[in-house]
Every structure is written in structure tokens, then in C-alpha cells.
KOLDONU-772966 format. One record per residue (C-alpha): x, y, z; residue in one letter; residue number from 1. Coordinates in steps of 0.02 Angstrom, whole numbers, plus 50000, padded with zeros to 5 digits. Layout:
[[X, Y, Z], A, NUM]
...
***
This chain:
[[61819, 44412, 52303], X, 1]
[[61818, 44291, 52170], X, 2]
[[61967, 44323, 52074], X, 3]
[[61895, 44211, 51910], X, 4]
[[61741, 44278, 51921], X, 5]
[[61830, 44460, 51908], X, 6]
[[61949, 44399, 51770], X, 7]
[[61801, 44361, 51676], X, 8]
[[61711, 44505, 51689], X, 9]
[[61853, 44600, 51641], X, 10]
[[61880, 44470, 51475], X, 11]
[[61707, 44496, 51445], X, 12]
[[61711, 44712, 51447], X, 13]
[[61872, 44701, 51337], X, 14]
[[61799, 44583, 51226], X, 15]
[[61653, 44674, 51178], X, 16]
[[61732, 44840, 51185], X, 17]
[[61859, 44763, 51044], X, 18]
[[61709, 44735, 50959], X, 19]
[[61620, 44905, 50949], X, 20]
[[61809, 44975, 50903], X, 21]
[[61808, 44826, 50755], X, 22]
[[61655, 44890, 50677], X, 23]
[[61695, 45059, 50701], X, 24]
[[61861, 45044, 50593], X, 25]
[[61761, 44925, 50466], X, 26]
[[61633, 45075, 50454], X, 27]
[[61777, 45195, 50417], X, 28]
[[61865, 45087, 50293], X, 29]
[[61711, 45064, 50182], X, 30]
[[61680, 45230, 50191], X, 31]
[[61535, 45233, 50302], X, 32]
[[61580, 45389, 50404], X, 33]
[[61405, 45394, 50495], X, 34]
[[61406, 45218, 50579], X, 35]
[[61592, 45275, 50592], X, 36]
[[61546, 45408, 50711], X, 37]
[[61416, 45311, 50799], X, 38]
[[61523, 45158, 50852], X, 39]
[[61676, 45266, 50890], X, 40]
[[61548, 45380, 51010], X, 41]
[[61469, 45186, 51082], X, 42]
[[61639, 45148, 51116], X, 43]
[[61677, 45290, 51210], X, 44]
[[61527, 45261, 51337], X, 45]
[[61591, 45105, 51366], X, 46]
[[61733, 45180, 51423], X, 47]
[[61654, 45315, 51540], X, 48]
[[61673, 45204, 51707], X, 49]
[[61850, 45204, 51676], X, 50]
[[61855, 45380, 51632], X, 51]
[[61774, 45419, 51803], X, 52]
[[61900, 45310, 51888], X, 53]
[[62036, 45375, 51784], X, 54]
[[62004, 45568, 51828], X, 55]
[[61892, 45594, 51977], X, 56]
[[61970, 45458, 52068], X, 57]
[[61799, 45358, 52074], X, 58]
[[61802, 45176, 52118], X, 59]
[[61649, 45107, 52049], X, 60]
[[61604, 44946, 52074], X, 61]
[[61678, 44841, 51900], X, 62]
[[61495, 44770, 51858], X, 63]
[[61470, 44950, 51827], X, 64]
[[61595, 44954, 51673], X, 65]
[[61513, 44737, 51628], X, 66]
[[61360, 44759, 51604], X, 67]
[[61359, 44970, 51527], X, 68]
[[61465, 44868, 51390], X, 69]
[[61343, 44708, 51366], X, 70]
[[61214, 44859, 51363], X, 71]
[[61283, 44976, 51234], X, 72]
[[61362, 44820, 51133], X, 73]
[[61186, 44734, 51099], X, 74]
[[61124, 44915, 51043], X, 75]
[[61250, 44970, 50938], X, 76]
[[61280, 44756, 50830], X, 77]
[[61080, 44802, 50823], X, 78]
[[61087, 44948, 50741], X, 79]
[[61214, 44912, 50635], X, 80]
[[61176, 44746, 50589], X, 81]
[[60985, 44803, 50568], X, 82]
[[60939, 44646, 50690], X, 83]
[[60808, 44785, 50766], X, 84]
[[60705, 44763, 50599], X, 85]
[[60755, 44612, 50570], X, 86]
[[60760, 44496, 50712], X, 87]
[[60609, 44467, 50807], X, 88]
[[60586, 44528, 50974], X, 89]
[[60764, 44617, 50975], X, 90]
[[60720, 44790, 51017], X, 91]
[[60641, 44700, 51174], X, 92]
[[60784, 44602, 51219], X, 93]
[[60908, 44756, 51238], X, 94]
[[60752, 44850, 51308], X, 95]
[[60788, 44686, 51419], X, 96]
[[60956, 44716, 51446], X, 97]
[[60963, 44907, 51467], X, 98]
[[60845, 44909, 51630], X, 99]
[[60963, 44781, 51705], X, 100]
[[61071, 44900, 51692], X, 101]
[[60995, 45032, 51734], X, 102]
[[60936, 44923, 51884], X, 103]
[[61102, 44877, 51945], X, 104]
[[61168, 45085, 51924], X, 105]
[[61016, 45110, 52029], X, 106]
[[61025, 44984, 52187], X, 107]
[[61196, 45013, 52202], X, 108]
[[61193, 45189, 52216], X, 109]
[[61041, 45175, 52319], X, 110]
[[61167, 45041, 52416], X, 111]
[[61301, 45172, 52439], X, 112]
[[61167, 45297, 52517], X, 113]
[[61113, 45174, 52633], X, 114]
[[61301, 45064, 52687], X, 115]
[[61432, 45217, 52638], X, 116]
[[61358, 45372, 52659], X, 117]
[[61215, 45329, 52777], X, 118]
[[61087, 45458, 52725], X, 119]
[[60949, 45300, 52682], X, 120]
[[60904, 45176, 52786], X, 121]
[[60771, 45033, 52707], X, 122]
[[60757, 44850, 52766], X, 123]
[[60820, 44743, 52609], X, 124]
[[60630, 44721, 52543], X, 125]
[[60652, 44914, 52519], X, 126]
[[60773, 44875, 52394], X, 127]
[[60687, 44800, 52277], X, 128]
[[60549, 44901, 52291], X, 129]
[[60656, 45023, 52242], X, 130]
[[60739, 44930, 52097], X, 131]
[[60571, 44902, 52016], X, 132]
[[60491, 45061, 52033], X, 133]
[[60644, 45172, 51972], X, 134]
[[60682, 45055, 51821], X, 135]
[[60522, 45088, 51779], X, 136]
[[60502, 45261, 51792], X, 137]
[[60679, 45274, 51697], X, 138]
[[60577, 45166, 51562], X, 139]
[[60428, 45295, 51564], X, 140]
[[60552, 45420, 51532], X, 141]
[[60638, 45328, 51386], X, 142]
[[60479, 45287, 51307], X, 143]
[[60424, 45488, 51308], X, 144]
[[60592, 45520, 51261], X, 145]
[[60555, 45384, 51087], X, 146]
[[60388, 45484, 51067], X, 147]
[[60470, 45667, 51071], X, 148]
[[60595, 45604, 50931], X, 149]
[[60469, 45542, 50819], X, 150]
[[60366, 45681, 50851], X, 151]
[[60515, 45806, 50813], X, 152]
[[60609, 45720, 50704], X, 153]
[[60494, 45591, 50596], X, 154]
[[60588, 45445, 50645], X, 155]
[[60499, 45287, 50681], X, 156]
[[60586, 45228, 50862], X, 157]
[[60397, 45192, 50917], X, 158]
[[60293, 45063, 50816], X, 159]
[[60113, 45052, 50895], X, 160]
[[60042, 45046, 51077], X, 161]
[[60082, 44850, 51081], X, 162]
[[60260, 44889, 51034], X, 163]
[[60274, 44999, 51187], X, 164]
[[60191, 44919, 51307], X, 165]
[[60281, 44757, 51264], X, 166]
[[60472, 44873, 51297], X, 167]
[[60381, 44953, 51465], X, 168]
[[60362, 44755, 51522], X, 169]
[[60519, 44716, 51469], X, 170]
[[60588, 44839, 51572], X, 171]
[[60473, 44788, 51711], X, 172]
[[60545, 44591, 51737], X, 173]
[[60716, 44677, 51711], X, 174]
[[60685, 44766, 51882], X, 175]
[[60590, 44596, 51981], X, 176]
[[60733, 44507, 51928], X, 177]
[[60882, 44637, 52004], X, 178]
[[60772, 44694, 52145], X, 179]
[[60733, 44514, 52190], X, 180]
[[60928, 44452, 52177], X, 181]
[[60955, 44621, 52281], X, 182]
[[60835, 44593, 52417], X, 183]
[[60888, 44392, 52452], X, 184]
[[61088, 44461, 52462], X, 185]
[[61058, 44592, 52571], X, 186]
[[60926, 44467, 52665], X, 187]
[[61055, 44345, 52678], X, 188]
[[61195, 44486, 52743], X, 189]
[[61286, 44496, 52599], X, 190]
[[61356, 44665, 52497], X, 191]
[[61277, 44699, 52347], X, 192]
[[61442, 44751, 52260], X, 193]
[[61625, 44706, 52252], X, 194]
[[61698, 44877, 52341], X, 195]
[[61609, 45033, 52395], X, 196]
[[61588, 45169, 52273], X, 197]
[[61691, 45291, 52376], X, 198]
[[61837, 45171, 52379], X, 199]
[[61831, 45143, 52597], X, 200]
***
């Protein structure tokens, strides 16, 4: 393993993770108790790969913990900076970044299946077949989800057909991109993670 290439992952979790706490306690200290409880609940998402490998004795691979970070980080400086209003194309680039991760939860437990457990056996096309077709369908389900709330609630998380579409196809090159990286390592003989999810 590379060990910088770990070290920086790990600079890169903490970092952002000090983050989320930072705005948490500046929400608290003006007085802001909702964002309060918003960033310190973000923060503790971040923290639910370690919490798994704390407690159930789960090791997960650490680009589980990276990129669930990146992920809830982008979403939670967006909503609290407003940058999903007022930043053009925002809401699409964490739509962006979400279904990579989503992507990457996916593939390697699909990986797992196939390497650790052996209950699935695909050639490394199947893959990213895979990858593509289940971050979409996890996008399908988010987008209902978005619908339901603004049906239910009068929010406004969906703005128009194009809007949705345009998050659906963000979603969709998230999946190409992590099912086509997944396909040419496994093509090429190499493991899609760091360590095995059941620690082996």
C-alpha cells in the first residue's frame, strides 16, 4: 500500500470533519441552534465508518470513511452557506459527488461478494455494469424520495423536470466514471480496495 497516499486520505477525512465540527460550534455560538443540530448530526455520519470499526469490529476499506466525508462536507458548506441557491450548478456537483460515493459503497461491497465471500461471480465488465445501473437506481430513489418531501412537506428540494433530469445525469457519469476505473483494475488484476471488508 501506499503509505502517502493513505496519510493523505486520512489528512483529508480529518480535515473536513474539523470543518463540519467548526461550523457546528459557530452555529451554536451565534445562537443558531438549528444549523447547530444539523452540522453536529453531519458530523456524526462522517464518523459512522469508524463507529462500525470501532464496535462491530468492521474493517472497511478507509476510502469508505474519504469520500462519505467529501460527500456529506460539500452538502452540509452548501446548505449552510446557501451555495445551493446561490452558486450555479451546485446542487449538481454534490449530486456529482454523492453517486461516487454511492458508487464506490456499491462495487466494493459487490467486490466483497464476489473475492471474500464468494457468493457472485461476474467477469470485471460485470462490474461496471453494475456500478452504473445501481447508482442509478439509488438516484431514482433519491429523486422520489425529493418528490415525496415536497409533496408532504411543501419544501422546494425539486425545481422543474430540467432540474431533475440534469441531477439523474449527474448521477449517471458518476457511475461510468467508478464502474469504468473498476472494470480496467480488476481487468488489469488488481484489488479494487486497500483490505477486505471482513478484515482476512
Amino acid at each position: 500500500m501506499d503509505d502517502t497516499r493513505f496519510g493523505l486520505k486520512h489528512l483529508v477525512s480529518i480535515f473536513l470533519k474539523l470543518a463540519i465540527a467548526v461550523m457546528s460550534v459557530v452555529s451554536l455560538l451565534r445562537g443558531d441552534y438549528v444549523w447547530f443540530i444539523g452540522g453536529a448530526f453531519a458530523l456524526f455520519l462522517t464518523l459512522v465508518p469508524t463507529i462500525l470499526e470501532r464496535d462491530f469490529k468492521m474493517e472497511l476499506p478507509l476510502i469508505f470513511d474519504t469520500t462519505i466525508t467529501i460527500s456529506i462536507f460539500f452538502h452540509a458548506i452548501g446548505s449552510y452557506h446557501g451555495f445551493y441557491y446561490n452558486v450555479p450548478f451546485y446542487d449538481h456537483f454534490t449530486h456529482f459527488v454523492s453517486a461516487a460515493t454511492v458508487s464506490l459503497i456499491g462495487v466494493t461491497l459487490l467486490y466483497d461478494l464476489a473475492f471474500h465471500v464468494r457468493i457472485v461471480k461476474l467477469p470485471p465488465l460485470g462490474f461496471g455494469i453494475f456500478t452504473v445501473l445501481f447508482v442509478m437506481s439509488m438516484g431514482l430513489v433519491w429523486e422520489f424520495l425529493e418528490w415525496g418531501f415536497d409533496l408532504m412537506l411543501g419544501t422546494t428540494l425539486q425545481r422543474g423536470l430540467h432540474d431533475t433530469m440534469l441531477d439523474l445525469l449527474f448521477d449517471t457519469i458518476a457511475g461510468v466514471i467508478v464502474g469504468t476505473i473498476s472494470t480496467l483494475k480488476l481487468s488489469r488484476g488488481e484489488p479494487l480496495v486497500e483490505r477486505p471488508l471482513r478484515g482476512e
